[in-house]
PAZAPA-4460 file (N, C-alpha, C; in steps of 0.05 Angstrom, whole numbers, plus 32768, in hexadecimal, padded with zeros to 4 digits):
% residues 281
    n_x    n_y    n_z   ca_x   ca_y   ca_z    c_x    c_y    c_z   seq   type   mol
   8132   814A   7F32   8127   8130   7F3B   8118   8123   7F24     1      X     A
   811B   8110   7F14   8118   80F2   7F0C   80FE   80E6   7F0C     2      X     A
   80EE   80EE   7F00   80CD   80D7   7F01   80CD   80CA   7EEA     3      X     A
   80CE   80AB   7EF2   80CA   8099   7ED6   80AD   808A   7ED8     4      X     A
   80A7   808F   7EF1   808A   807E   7EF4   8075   8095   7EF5     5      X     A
   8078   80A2   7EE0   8062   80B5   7ED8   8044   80B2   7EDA     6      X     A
   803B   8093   7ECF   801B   808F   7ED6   801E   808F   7EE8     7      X     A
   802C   8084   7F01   801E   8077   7F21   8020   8095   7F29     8      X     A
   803C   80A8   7F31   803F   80C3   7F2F   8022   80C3   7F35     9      X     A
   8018   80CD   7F14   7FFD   80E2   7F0B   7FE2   80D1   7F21    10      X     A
   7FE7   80AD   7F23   7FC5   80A8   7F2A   7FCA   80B1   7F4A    11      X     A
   7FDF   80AF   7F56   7FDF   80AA   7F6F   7FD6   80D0   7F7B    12      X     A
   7FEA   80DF   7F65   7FDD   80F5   7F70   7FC7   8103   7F71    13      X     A
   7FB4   80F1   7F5F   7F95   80F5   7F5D   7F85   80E4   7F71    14      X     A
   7F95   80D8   7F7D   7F85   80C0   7F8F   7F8D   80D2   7FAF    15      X     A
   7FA3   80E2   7FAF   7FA5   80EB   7FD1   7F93   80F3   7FDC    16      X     A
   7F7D   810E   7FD9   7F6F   8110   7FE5   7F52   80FC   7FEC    17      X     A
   7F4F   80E8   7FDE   7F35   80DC   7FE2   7F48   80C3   7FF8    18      X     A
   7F62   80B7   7FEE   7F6F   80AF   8003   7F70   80AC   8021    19      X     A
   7F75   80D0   8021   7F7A   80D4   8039   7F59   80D8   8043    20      X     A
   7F46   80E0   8035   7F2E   80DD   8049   7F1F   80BE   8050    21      X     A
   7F2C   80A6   8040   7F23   8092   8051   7F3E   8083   805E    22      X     A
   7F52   8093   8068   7F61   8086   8074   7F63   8071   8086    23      X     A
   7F4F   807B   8099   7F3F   8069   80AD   7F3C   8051   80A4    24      X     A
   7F2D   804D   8090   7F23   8034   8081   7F3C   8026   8077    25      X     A
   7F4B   8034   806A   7F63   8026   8058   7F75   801A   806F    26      X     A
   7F6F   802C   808F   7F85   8028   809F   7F7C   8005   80A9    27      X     A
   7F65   8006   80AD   7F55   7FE9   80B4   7F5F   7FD7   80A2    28      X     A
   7F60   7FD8   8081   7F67   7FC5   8073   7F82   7FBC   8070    29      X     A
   7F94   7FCF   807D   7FB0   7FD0   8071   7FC5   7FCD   808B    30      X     A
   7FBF   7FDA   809E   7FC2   7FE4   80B4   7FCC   7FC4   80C5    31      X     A
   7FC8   7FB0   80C8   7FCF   7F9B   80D4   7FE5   7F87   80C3    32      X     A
   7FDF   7F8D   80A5   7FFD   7F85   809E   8014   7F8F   8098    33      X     A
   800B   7FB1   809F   8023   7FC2   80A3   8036   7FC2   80BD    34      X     A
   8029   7FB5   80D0   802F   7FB8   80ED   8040   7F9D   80F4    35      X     A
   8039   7F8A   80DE   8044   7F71   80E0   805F   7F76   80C9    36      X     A
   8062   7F86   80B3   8077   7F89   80AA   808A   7F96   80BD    37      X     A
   8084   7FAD   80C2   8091   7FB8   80DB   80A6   7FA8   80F8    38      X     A
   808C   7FA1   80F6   809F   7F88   8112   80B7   7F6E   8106    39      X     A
   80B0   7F6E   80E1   80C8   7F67   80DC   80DC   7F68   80CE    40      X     A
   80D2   7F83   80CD   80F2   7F9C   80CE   8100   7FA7   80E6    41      X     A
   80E8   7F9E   80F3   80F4   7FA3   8116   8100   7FC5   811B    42      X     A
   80F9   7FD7   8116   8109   7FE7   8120   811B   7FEE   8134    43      X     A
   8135   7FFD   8135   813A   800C   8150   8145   801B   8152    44      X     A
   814B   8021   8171   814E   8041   8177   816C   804B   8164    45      X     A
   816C   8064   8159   817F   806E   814F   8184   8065   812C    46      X     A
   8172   8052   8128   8170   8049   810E   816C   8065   80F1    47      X     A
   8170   8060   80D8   8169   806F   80CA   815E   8066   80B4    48      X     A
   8140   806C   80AA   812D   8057   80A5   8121   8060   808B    49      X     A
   8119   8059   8075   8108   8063   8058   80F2   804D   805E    50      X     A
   80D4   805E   805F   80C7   8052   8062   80BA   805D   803B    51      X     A
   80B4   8048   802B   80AE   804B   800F   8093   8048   800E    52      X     A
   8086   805F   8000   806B   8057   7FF7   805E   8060   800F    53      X     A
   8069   807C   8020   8060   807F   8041   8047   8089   8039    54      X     A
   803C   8095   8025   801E   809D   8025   8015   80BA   8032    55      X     A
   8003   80B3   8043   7FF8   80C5   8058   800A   80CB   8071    56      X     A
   8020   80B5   807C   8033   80BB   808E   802A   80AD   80A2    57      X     A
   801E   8094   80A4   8018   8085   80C1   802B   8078   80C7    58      X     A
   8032   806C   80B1   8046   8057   80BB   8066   806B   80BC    59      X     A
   8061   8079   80B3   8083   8093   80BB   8079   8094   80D2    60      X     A
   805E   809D   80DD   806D   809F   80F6   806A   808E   8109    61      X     A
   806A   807B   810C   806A   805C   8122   8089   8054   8117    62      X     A
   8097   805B   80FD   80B4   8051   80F8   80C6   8068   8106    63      X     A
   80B7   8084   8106   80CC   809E   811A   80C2   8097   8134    64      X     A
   80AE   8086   8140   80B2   8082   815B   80C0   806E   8163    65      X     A
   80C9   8059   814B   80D1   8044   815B   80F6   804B   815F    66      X     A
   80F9   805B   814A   8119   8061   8146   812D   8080   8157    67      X     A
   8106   8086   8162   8113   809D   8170   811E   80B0   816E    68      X     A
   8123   80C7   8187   8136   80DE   8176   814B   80DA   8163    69      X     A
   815B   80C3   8170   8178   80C4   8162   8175   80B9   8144    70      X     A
   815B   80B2   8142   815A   80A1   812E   814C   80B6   8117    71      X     A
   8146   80AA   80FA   8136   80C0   80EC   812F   80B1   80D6    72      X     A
   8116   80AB   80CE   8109   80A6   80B5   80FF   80BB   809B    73      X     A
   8102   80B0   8084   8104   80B8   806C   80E4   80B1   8069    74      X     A
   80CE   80C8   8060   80BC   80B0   804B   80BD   80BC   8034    75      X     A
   80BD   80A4   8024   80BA   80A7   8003   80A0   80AB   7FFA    76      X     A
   80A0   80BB   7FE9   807C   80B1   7FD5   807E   80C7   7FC3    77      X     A
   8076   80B3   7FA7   8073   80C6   7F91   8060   80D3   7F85    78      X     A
   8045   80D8   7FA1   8031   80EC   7F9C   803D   80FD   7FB1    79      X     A
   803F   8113   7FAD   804E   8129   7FCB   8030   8133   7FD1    80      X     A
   8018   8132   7FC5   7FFD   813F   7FD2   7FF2   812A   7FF2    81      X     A
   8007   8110   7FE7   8000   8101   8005   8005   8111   8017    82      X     A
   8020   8121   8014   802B   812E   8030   8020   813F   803B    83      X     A
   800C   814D   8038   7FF4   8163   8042   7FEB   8156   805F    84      X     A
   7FE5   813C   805C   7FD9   8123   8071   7FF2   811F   807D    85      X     A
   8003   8117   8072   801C   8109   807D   802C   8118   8098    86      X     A
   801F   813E   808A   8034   814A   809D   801F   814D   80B8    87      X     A
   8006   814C   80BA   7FEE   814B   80CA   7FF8   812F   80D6    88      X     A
   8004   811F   80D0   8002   810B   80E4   8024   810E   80F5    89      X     A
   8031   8114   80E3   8047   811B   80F3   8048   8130   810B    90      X     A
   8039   814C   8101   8034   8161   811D   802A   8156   8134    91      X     A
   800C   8143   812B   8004   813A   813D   800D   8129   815A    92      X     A
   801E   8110   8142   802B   8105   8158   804A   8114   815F    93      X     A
   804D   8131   815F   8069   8137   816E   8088   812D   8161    94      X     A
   808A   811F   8147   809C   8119   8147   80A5   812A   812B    95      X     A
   80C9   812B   812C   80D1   813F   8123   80EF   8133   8110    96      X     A
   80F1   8117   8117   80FF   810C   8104   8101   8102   80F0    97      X     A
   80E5   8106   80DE   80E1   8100   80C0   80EB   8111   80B2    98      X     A
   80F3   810D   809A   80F1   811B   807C   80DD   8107   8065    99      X     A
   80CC   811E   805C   80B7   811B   8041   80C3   811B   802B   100      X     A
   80CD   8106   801F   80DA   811A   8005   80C6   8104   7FED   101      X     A
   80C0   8118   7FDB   80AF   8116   7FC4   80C7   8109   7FAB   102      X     A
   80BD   80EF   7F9E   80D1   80DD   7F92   80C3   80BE   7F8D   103      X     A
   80D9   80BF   7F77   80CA   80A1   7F67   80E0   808E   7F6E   104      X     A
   80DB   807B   7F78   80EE   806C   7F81   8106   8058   7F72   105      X     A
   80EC   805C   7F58   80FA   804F   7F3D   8117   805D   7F35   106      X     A
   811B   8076   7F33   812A   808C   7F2C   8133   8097   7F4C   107      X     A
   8131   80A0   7F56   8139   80BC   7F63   814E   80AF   7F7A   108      X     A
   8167   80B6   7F7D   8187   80B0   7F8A   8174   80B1   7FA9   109      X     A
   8176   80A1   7FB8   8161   8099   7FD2   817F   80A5   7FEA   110      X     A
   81A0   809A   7FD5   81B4   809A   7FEF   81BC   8082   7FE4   111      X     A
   81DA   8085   7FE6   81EC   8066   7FEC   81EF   8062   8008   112      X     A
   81E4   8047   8010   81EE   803B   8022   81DB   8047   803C   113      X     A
   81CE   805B   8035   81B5   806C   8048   81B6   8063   8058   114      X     A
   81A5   804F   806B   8192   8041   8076   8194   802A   8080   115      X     A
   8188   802B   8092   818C   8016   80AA   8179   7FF3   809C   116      X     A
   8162   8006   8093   814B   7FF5   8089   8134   8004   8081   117      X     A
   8129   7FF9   806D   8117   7FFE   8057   80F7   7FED   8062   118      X     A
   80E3   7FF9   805F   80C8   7FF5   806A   80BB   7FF9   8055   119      X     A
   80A0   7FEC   804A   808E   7FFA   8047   806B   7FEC   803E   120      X     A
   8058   7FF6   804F   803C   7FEA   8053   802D   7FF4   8032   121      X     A
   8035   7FD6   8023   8022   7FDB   8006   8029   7FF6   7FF5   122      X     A
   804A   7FFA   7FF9   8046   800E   7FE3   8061   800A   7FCF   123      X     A
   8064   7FF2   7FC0   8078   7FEC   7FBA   806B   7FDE   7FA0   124      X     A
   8052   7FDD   7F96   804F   7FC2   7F85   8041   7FD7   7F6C   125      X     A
   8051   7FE9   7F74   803E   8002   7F57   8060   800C   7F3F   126      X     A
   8072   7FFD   7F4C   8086   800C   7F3A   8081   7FFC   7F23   127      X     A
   808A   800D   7F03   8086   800A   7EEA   809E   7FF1   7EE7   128      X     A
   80BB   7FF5   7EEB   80C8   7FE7   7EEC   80D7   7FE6   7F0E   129      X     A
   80CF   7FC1   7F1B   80CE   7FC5   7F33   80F5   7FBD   7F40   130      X     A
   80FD   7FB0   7F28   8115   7FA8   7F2A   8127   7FC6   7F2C   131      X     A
   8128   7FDA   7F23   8127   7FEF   7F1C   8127   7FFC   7F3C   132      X     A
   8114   7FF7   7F4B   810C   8003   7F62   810F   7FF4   7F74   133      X     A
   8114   7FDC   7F76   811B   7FCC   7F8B   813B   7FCD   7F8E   134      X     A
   814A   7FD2   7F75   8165   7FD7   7F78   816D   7FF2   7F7E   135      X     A
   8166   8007   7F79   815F   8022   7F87   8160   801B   7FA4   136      X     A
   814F   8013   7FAB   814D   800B   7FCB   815C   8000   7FD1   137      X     A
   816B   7FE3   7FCB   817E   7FDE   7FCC   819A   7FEE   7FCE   138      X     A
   81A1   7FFC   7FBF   81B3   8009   7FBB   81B2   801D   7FDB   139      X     A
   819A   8026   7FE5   8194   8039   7FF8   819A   8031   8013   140      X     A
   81A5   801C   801B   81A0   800F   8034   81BE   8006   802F   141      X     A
   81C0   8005   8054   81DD   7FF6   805C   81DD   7FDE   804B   142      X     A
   81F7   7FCA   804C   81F7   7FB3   8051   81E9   7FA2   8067   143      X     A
   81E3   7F92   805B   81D5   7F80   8075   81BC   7F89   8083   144      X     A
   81B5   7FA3   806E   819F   7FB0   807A   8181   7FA0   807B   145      X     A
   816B   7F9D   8074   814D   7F94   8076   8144   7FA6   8063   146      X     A
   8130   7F99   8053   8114   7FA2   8048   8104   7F94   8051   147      X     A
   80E9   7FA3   805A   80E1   7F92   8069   80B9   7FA2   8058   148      X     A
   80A8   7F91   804C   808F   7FA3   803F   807C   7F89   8040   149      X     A
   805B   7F95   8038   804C   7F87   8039   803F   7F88   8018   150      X     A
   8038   7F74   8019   801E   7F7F   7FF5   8012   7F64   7FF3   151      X     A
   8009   7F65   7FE3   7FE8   7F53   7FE0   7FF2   7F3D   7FD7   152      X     A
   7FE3   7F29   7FDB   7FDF   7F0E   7FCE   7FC9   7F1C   7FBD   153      X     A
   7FC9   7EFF   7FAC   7FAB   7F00   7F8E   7F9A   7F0C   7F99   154      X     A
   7F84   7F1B   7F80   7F6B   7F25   7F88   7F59   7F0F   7F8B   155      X     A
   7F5B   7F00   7F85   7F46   7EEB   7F8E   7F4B   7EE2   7FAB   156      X     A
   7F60   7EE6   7FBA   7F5D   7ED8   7FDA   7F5B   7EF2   7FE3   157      X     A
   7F57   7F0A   7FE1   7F46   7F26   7FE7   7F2C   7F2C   7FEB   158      X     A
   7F17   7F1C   7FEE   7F05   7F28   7FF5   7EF9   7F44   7FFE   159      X     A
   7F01   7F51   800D   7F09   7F68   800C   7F08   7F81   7FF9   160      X     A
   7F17   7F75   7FDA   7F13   7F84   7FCA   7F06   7F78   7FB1   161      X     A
   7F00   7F5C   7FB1   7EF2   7F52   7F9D   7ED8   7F50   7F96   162      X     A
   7ED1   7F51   7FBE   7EB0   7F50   7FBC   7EAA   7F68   7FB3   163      X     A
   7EB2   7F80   7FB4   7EA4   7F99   7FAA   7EB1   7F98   7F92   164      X     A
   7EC7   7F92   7F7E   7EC9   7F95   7F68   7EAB   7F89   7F5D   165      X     A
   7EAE   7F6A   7F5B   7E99   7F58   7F51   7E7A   7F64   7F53   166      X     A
   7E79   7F71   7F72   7E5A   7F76   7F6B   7E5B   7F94   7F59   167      X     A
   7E71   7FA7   7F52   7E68   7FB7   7F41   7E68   7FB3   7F27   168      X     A
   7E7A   7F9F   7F20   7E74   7F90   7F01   7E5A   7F84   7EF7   169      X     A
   7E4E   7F83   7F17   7E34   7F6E   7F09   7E25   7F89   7F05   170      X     A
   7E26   7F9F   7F19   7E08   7FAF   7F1D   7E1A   7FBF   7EFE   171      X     A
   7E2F   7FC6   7EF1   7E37   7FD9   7ED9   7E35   7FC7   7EC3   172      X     A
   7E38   7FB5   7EC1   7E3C   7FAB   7EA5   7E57   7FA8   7E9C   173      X     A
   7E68   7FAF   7EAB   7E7D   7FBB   7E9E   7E9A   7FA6   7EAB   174      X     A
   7EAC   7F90   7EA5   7EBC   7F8A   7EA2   7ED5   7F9B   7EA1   175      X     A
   7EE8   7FA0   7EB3   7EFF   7FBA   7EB1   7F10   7FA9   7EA3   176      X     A
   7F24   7FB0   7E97   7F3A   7FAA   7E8A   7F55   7FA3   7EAD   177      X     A
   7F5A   7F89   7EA4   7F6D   7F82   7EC1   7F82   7F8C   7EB9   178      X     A
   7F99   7F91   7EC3   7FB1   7F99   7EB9   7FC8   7F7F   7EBD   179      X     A
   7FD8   7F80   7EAF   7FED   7F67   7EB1   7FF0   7F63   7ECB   180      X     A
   7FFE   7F46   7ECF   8001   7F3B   7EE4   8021   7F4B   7EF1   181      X     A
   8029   7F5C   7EE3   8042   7F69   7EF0   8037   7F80   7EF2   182      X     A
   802B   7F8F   7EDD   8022   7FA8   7EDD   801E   7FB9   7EF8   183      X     A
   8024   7FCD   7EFE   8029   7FE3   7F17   8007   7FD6   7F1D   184      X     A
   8006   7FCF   7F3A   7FEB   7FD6   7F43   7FE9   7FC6   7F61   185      X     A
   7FD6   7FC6   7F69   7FD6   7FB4   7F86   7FDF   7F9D   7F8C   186      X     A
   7FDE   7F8A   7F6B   7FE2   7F6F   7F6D   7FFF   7F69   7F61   187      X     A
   8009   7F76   7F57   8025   7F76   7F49   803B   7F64   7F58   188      X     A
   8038   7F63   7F73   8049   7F4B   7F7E   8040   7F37   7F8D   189      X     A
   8023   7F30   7F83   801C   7F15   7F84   8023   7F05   7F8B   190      X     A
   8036   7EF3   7F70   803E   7EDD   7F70   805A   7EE2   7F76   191      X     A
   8056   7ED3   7F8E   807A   7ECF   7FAB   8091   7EC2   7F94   192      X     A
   808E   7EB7   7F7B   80AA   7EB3   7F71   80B3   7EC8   7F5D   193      X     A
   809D   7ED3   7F4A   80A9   7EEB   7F41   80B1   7F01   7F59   194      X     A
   80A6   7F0A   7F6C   80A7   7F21   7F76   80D1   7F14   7F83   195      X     A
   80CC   7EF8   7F86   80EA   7EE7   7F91   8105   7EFD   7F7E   196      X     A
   80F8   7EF2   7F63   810D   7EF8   7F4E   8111   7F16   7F47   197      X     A
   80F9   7F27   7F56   8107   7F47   7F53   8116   7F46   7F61   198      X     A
   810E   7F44   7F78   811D   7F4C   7F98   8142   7F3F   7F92   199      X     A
   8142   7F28   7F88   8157   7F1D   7F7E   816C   7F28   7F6A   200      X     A
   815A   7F2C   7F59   8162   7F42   7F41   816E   7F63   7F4A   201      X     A
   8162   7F64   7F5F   816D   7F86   7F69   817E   7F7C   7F7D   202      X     A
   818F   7F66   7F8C   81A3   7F5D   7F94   819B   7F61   7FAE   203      X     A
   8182   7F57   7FB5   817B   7F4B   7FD4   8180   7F2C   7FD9   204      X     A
   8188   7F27   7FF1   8185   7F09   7FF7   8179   7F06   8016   205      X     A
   8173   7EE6   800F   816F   7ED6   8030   8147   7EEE   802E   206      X     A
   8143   7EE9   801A   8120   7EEF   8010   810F   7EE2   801C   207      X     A
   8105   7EEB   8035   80ED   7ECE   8040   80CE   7EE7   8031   208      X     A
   80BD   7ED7   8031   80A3   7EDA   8026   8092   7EC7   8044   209      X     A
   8082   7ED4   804A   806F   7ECC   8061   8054   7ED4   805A   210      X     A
   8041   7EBA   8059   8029   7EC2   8053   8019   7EC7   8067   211      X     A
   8002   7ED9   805E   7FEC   7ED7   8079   7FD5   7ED9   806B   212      X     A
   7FBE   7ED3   8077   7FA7   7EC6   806B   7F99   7ED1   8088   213      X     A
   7F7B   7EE6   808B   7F6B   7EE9   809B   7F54   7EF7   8094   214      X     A
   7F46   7F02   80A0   7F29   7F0C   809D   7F2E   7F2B   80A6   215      X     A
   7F23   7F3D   8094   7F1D   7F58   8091   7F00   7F55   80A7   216      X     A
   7EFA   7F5B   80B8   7EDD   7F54   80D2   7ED4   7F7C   80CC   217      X     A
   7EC2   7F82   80BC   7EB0   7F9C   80C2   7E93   7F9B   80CC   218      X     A
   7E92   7FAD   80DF   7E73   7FA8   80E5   7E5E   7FB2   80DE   219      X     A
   7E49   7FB1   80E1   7E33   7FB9   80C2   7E2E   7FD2   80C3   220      X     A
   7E39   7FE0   80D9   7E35   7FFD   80DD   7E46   8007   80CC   221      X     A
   7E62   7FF6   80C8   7E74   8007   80B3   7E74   8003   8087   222      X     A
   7E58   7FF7   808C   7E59   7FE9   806F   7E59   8003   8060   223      X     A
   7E49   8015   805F   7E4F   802C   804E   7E61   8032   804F   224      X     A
   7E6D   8041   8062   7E8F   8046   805F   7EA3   8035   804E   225      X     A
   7E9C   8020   8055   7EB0   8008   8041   7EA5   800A   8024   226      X     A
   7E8D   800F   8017   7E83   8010   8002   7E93   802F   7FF6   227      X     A
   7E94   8042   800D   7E9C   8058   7FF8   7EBD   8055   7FEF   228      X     A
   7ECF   8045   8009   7EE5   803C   8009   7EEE   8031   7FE7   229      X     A
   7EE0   8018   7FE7   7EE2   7FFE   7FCF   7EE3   8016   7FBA   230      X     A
   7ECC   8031   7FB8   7ECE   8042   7F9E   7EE7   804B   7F95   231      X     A
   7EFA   8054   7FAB   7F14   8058   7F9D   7F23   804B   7FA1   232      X     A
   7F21   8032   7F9D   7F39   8019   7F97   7F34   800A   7F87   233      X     A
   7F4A   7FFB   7F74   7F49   7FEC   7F5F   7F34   7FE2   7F4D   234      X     A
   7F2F   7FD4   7F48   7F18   7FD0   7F2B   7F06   7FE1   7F32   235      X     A
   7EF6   7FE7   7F43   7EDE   7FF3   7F4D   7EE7   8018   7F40   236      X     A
   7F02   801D   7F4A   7F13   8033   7F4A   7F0E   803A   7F26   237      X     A
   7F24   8027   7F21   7F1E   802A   7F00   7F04   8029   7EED   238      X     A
   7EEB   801E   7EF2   7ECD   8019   7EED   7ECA   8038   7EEE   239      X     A
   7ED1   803B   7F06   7EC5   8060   7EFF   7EC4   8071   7EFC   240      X     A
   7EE2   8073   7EFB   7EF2   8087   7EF4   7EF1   80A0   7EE7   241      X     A
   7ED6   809F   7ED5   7ECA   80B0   7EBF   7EA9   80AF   7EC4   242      X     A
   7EA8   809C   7ED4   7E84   809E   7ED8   7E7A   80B7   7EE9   243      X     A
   7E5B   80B8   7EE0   7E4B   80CC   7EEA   7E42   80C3   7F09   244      X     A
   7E34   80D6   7F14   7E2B   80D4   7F2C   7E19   80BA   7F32   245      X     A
   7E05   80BA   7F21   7DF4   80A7   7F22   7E01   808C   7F1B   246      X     A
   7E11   8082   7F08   7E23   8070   7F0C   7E2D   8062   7F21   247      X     A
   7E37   8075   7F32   7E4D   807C   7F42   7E38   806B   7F58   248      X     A
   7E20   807A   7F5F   7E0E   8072   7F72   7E08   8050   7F6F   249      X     A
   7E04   804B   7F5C   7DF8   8034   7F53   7E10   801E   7F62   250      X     A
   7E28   8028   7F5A   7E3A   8011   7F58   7E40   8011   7F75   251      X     A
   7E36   8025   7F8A   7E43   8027   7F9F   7E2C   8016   7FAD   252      X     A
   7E0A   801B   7FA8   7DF7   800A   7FAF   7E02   7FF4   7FB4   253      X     A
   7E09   7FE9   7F9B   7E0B   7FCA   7F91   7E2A   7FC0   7FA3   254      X     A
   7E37   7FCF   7FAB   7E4D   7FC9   7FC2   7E44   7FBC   7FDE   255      X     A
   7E2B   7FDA   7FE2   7E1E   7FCF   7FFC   7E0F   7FB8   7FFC   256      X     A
   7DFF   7FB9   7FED   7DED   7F95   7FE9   7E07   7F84   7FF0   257      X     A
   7E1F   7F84   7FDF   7E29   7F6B   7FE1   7E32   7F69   7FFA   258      X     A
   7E37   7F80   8002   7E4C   7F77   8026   7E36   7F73   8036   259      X     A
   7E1B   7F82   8034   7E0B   7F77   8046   7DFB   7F5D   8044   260      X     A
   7DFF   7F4F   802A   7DF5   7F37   8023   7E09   7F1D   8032   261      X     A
   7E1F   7F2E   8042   7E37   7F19   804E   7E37   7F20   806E   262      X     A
   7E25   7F2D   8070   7E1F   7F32   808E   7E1E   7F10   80A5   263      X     A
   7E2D   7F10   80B0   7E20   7EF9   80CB   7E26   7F0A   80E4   264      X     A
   7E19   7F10   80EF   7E18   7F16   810E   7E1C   7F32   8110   265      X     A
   7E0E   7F3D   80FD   7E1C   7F5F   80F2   7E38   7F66   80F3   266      X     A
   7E48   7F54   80E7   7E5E   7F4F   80DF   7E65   7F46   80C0   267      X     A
   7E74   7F52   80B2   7E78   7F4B   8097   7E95   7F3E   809B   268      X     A
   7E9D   7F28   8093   7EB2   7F1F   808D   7EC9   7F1F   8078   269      X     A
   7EDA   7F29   806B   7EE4   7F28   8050   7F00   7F1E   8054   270      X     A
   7F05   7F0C   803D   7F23   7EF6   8045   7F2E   7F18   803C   271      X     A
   7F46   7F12   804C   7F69   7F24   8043   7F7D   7F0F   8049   272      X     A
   7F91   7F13   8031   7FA8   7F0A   802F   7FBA   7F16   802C   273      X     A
   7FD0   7F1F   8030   7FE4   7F30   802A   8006   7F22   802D   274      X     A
   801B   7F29   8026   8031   7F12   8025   803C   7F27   803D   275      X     A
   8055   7F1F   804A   8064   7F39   8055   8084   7F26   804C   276      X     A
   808E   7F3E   8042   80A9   7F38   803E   80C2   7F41   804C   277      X     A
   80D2   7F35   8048   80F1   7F42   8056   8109   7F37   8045   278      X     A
   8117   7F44   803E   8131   7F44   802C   813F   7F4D   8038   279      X     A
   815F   7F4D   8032   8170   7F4F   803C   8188   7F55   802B   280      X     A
   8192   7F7B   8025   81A0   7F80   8013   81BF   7F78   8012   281      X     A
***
């Protein structure tokens, strides 16, 4: 087996376990435009499904209940330490029609013609080369089949993840290095006409892009939790990567000031935007 996306590989498998212990949290931030990609991939019964970038396994398994026995979903992910969690959510909920298989989507033979349809909640915008991996997927699915995924608009209509970047830059001193505007990372399909011309380029058509625009609503009981959250995600993630404890504390202080400085009604508000897409191989 084939790994060409060696950095994401290496960060993601350092990121599983702190991952999977704020799941909860990530599930709140992510969790509603996963549910909306879903419904427009529509699953059904007897279907056979690659859900990419499955993670921890929530969304495998809401795609093995919707497809049923006869049916059976694939999840992909190229950290296999996700699957420790993944297989904990599978026991749990009873179902017995997944396969885990550990794989880079860039490289690794998925299946000609596999699949009914292709899913996946934010885990698509980290490949090194995405044309590369969108035609992979492509190649994996019937004719006439669906991709159907969610991923971010700009960091600036994020609130969410900007307010805690910003207030740890002010309390560190420290400016992170951004990574290109294609570069593997949360924001990598941003902008709806490049992300047009991969999807195009790996020989999808009939591409709709649907925006959504709403409020992240936590209540002030959960601001710590969200402060330890923001620590292992993006700029905040990278800031400290190498810092000491006391660092670490400081920048997480300076998280809480800011979300509680946005309190109304013991409610913190933070914009989210996210695109949801559907192609058509």
């Amino acid at each position: 087996m084939e790994f060409v996306n060696t950095e994401q590989a290496a960060y993601w498998a350092g990121r599983a376990k702190s991952w999977s212990a704020q799941e909860a949290v990530h599930d709140r931030v992510i969790g509603p435009a996963g549910r909306m990609a879903m419904e427009r991939l529509d699953p059904r019964p007897g279907q056979v499904l690659v859900d990419l970038g499955c993670g921890t396994g929530q969304t495998t398994v809401e795609l093995a209940r919707r497809v049923g026995p006869g049916g059976q979903v694939v999840g992909v992910d190229i950290a296999a330490a996700m699957f420790e969690r993944a297989r904990q959510h599978l026991g749990d909920a009873g179902v017995g029609n997944v396969e885990l298989v550990h794989a880079d989507v860039q490289s690794t033979n998925l299946g000609q013609g596999r699949f009914d349809g292709a899913y996946s909640r934010f885990g698509v915008m980290f490949f090194s080369d995405p044309v590369a991996a969108f035609s992979n997927v492509h190649a994996s699915l019937k004719s006439g089949a669906a991709l159907s995924f969610a991923c971010w608009q700009p960091l600036q209509a994020n609130d969410w993840m900007s307010v805690p970047a910003q207030a740890a830059i002010a309390v560190l001193d420290v400016v992170p290095e951004m990574p290109a505007p294609d570069a593997p990372g949360p924001f990598a399909l941003a902008e709806p006409e490049a992300m047009r011309r991969v999807l195009d380029a790996a020989g999808f058509c009939d591409i709709d892009i649907a925006f959504h625009d709403d409020f992240l609503m936590a209540p002030e009981t959960g601001i710590s939790e969200m402060a330890d959250a923001a620590l292992q995600v993006g700029a905040v993630q990278r800031m400290l990567e190498n810092a000491d404890p006391k660092t670490v504390e400081l920048a997480r202080q300076a998280i809480v000031d800011a979300l509680e400085s946005r309190l109304v009604n013991a409610e913190v508000a933070l914009s989210r935007a996210f695109l949801l897409v559907r192609a058509v191989a």
